[in-house]
C-alpha positions in Angstrom: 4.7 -10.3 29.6 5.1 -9.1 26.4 4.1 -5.6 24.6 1.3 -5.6 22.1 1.9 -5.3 18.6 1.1 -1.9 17.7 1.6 -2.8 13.7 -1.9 -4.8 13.3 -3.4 -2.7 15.8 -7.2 -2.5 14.1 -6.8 1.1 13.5 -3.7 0.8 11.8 -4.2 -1.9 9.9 -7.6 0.4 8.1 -5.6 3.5 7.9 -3.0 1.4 5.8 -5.6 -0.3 3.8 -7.6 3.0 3.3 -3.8 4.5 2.1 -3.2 1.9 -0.3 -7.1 2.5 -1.7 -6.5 6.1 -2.0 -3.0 5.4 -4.0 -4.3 3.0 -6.4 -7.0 5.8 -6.8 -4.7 7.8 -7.8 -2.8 5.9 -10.2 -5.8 4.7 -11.6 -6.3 8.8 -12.7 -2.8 9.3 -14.2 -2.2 8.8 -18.1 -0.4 6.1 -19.5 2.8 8.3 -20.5 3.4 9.1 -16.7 6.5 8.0 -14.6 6.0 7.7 -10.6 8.0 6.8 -8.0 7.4 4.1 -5.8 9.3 4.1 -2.5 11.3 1.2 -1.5 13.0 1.5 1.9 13.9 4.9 2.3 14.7 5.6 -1.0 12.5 6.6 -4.3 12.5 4.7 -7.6 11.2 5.8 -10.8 9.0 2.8 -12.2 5.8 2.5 -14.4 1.8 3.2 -13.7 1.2 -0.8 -14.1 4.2 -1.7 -11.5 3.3 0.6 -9.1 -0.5 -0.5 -8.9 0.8 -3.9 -8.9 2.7 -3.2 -5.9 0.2 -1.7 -3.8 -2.8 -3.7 -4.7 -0.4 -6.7 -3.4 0.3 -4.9 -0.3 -3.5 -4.4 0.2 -4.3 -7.9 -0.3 -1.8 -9.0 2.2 -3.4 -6.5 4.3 -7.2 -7.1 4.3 -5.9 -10.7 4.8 -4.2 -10.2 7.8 -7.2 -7.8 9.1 -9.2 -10.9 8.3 -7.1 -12.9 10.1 -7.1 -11.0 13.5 
């Protein structure tokens, strides 16, 4: 029998969406001229305020689909 898969537990799958809500918060507050670093893997790159929203409103849309999902 296998193990369940912790990764969409419920719980985990809101604490990631509510962490991808608080970060585009965030970069919603920053000005324009602002560089942040977005991590990919275990490494840190700088990129831009748009690329950086972009990326994690994509990552919470793939989320609230898969919490819709299961």
């Amino acid at each position: 029998m296998a193990a369940p898969d912790k990764s969409s537990s419920p719980d985990l799958i809101k604490k990631k969406v509510w962490s991808h809500e608080v970060a585009i918060g965030e970069l919603n507050t920053l000005s324009s001229s602002r560089a942040v670093y977005q991590k990919n893997g275990n490494l840190y790159f700088r990129t831009s305020i748009v690329k950086a929203k972009a990326f994690e409103e994509k990552q919470l849309q793939k989320l609230q689909k898969q919490s819709s999902h299961g």
